[in-house]
N, C-alpha and C positions, 0 to 999 in steps of 0.2 A: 121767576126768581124773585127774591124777596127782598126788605131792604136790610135784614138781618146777615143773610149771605155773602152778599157787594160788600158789606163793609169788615165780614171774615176776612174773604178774598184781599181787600186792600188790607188789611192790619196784616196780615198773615207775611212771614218771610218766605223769598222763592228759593226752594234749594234744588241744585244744578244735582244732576245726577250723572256720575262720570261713566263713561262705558265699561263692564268688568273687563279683568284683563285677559289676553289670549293664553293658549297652553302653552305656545311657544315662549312666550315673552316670563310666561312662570319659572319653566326649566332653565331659559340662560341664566336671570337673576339666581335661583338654586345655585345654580353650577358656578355662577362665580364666588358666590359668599360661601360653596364650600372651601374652594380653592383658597382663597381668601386665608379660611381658619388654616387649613394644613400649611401655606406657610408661614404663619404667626404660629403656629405650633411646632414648625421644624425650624423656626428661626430663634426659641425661646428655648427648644431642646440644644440648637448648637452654639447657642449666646450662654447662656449658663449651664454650668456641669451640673448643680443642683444643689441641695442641701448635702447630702451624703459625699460626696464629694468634698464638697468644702469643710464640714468635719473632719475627714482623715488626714484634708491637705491640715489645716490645723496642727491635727495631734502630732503629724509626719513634721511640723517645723517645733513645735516643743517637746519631741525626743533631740533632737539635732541641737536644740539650744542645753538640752539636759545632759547630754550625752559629750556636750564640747572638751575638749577640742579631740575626742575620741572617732566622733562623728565623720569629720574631715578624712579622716581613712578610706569610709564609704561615698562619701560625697563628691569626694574632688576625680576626677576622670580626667587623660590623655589619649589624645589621638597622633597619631601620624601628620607627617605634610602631607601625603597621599591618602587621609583618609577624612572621614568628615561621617559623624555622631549624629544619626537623627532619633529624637528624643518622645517618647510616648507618655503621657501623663493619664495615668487609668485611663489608658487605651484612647487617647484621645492624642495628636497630634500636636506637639507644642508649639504654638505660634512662633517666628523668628527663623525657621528652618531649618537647616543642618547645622552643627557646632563643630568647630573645625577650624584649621589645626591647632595642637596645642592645648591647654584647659579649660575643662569646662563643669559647671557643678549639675547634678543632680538630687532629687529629694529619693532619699534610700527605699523606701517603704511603697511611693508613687508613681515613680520613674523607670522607665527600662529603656533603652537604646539599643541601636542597632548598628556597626559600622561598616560600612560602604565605601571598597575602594575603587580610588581613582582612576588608578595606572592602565592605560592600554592591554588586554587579554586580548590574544590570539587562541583559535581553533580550529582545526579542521574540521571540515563537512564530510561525512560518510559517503564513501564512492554512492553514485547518483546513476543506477541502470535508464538509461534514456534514450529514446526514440527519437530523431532527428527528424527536421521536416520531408525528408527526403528516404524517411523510410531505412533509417541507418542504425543498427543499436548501439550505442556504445557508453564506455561508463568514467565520469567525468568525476574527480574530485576539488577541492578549492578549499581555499584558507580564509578565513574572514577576520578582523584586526577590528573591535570595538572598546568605548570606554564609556562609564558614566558620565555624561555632563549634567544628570538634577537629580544627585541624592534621595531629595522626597518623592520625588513621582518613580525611582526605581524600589523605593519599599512601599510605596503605597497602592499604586496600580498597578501593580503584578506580582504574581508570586515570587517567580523564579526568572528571573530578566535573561539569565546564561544561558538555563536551558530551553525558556521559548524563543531569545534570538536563534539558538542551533535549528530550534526545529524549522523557524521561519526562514531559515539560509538556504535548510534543504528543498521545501518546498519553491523559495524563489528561483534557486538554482535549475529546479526540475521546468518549472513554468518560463523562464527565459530561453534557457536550452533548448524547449522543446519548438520554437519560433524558426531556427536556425537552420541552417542542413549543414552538411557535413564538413564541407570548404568554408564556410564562414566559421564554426565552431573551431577548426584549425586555424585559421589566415585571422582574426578577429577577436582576440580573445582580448583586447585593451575595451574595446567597445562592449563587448560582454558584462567585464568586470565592471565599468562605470554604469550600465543599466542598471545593473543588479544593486551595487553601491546605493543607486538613487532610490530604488526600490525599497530598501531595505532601511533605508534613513527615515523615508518617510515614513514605515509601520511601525519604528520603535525610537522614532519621536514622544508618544505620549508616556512609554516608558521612564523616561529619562535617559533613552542610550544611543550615543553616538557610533553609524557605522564609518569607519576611519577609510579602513579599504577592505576590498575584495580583490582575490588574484587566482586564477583556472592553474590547479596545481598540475593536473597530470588530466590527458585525454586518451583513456585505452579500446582500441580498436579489436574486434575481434579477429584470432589467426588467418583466418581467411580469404578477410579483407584486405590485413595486411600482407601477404602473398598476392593477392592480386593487384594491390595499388604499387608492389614492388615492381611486378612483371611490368606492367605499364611504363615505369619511372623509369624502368631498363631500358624498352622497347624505343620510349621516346629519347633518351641519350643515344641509345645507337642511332638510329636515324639522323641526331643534329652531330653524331660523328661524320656517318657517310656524307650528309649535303657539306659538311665544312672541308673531308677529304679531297671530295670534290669540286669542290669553290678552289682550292689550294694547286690542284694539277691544274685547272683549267690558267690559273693564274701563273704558275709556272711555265705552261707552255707559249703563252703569248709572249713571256721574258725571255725565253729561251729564241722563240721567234724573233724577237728586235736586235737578242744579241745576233744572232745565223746574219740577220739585214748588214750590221756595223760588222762584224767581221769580214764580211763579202766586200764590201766598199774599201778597208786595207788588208792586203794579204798580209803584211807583217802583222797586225794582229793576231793571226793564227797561229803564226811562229810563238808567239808571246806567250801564246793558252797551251802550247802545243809546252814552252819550257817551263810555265807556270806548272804542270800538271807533271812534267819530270821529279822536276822536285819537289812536291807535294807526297808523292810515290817514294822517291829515296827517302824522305826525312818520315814516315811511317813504316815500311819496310825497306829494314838496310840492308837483309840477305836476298834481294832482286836484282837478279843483274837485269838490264835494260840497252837493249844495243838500237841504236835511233839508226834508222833507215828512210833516207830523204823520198818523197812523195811522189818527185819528179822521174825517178827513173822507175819506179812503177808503174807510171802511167805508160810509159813504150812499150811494156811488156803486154798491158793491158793492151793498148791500142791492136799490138800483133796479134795478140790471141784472140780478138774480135776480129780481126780479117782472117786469119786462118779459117774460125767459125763461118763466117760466111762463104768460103769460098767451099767447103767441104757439104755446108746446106746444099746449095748452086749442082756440087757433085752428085750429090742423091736425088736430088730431082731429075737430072738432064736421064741419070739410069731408069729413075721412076717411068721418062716418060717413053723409055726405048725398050721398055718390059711392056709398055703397053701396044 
């Protein structure tokens, strides 16, 4: 080496050479500085309506000013206490959000509106053909009670709020019901109705729609069913007739027993039931005659005619036994 060389080498500057970069570490940077642009470009499309726009808003405020006080015809807008104005400006949402109740202006040419009311709507649900867990068919109707609580999100995120909450009632109706068997869908229907409530609050929450209540209108059983759950229904009343008929004699007769004990212990007692029970008899029928025959001189007659009996037995034997 020379000394022309060494002193390139010294005078000369070192320069670092950095590692190129990887493929991976190219494509995240891409991917973010695209990202990046589209939302500086969907935040610059939703930040300003643009030129065009702001020209017709323009021209739409000096006809209004040209046109005064004619203009205020079109301009000035009333709503209801129940109702509430959300406002579209060339199809664009106007900041501020529902206008309501009472007046509110609009720009003629720019503006459209839509009104949205408040008040509580009731519907019923189309009878609902349903399989029970238990393998039961039967067809269940219900009423559902909703209202708007966010004007903008019921005209903005969905078409039609009424008729997809119906559909969504039927479908919940079907999907709750079909959990059940057939004695809780009968014995259960508060617990039902509040599932279904929760259910149904929660899918049309982003709507803007309140479900208020749910209630199981009608639960119709097929004929056959119902004949046989009747026979049953039958079957089990007679029986809690017989054990009760039977609980009631057995219960009678123990009382019947204690009195026979207490009457045995005073003979005037009997006499007492014996005149209680005269006139009990005269005071329901008065065309009875009744002739009372004391007890005591039946008995003598009785006593005789059991010794007669015996001695006439005694008779046929003693022959019996002189035949033999």
């Amino acid at each position: 080496m020379t000394m022309d060389d060494i002193k390139d080498s010294a005078t000369s500057p070192i320069i670092a050479q950095s590692p190129p970069p990887q493929i991976g570490q190219q494509n995240s940077e891409g991917f973010n500085l695209k990202r990046a642009g589209e939302r500086l470009r969907a935040a610059a499309s939703t930040d300003s309506p643009g030129l065009c726009a702001f020209i017709l808003t323009l021209i739409s405020y000096l006809l209004i000013v040209a046109t005064f006080p004619f203009s205020l015809c079109l301009c000035i807008k009333v709503v209801q206490e129940y109702e509430r104005a959300v406002i579209f400006r060339l199809g664009r949402l106007l900041k501020g959000g529902a206008k309501g109740p009472g007046i509110f202006f609009i720009v003629p040419c720019i503006d459209s509106y839509r009104k949205v009311d408040l008040r509580t709507v009731s519907f019923d649900v189309p009878p609902q053909e349903i399989l029970s867990l238990d393998s039961v068919p039967v067809s269940v109707e219900a009423v559902i009670y909703l209202r708007v609580c966010n004007p903008t999100n019921a005209e903005t995120n969905v078409d039609d709020y009424s008729h997809s909450t119906r559909l969504l009632a039927a479908t919940t109706l079907r999907n709750v019901l079909g959990t059940r068997n057939l004695a809780e869908i009968l014995s259960e229907r508060e617990s039902i109705s509040a599932t279904m409530q929760s259910s149904l609050d929660d899918a049309t929450d982003p709507w803007g729609v309140k479900v208020e209540r749910v209630e199981i209108k009608d639960v119709r059983l097929p004929v056959q069913l119902q004949r046989a759950m009747a026979a049953e229904a039958e079957a089990a009343r007679e029986a809690r007739a017989k054990v009760i008929a039977a609980e009631g004699e057995q219960r009678a007769s123990r009382a019947l027993k204690e009195a026979a004990e207490v009457i045995n212990e005073s003979p005037a007692a009997l006499q007492l039931r014996y005149m209680q029970t005269l006139n009990a008899i005269s005071a329901e029928k008065n065309s009875t005659i009744i002739f009372p025959l004391p007890i005591d001189l039946l008995s003598q007659y009785m006593k005789n005619g059991n010794s007669k009996n015996g001695k006439n037995v005694k008779s046929k034997k003693d022959l019996l036994s002189d035949d033999e």
